[in-house]
N, C-alpha and C positions, 0 to 999 in steps of 0.2 A: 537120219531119215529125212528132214526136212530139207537136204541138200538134194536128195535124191526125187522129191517130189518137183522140186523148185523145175529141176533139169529136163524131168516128164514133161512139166507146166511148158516150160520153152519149149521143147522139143513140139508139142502139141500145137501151140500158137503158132510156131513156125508152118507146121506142116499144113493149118487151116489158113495162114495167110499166102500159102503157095497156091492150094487149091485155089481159095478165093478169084488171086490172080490170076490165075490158067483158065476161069472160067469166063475172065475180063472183067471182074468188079474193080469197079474202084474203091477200094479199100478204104482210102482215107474219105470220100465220099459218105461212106456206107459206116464208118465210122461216127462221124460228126452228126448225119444225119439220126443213129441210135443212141448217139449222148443226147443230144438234145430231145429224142422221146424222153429216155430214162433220165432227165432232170426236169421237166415238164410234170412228168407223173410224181417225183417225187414231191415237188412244191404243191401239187395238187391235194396228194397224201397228206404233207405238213399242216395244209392250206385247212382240213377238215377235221384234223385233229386240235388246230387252236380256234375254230371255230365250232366245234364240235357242241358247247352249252347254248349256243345261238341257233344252230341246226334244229336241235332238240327240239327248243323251246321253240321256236315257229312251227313245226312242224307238229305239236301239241298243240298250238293256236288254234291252226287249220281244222287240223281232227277235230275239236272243241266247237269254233266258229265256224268253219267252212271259207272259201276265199272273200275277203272281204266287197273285193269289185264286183262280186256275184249276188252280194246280200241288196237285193231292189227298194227294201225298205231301208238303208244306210243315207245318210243326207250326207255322207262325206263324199269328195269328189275322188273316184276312185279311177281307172280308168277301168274304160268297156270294151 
């Protein structure tokens, strides 16, 4: 069975990279340009998952304190 899927898989790829071309994409363009979304998104994804207890916690801050450049009685220099 997995020979047989593999073959659909090609046969499918082929026939959307026909299209694609008939319609005058450029393929390899169109290519590179959606790796690079979908590696973008992925580091994004990773990017929030290992920051993910820092997220949290600032954003408990916030809820709690409210932004701190906002608090008028703060003597810290915050910016405005």
């Amino acid at each position: 069975m997995p020979g047989l899927q593999r073959a659909a898989s090609k046969s499918s790829h082929s026939d959307l990279l026909n299209e694609a071309r008939e319609l005058g994409f450029d393929v390899s363009q169109v290519a590179s340009s959606d790796l690079r979304q979908t590696i973008k998104a992925e580091k994004e994804r990773r990017w929030k998952l290992e920051n993910k207890e820092a997220i949290e916690a600032w954003n408990e801050f916030i809820g709690r304190e409210g932004l701190p450049w906002l608090n008028s009685g703060s003597s810290r220099n915050y910016p405005t």
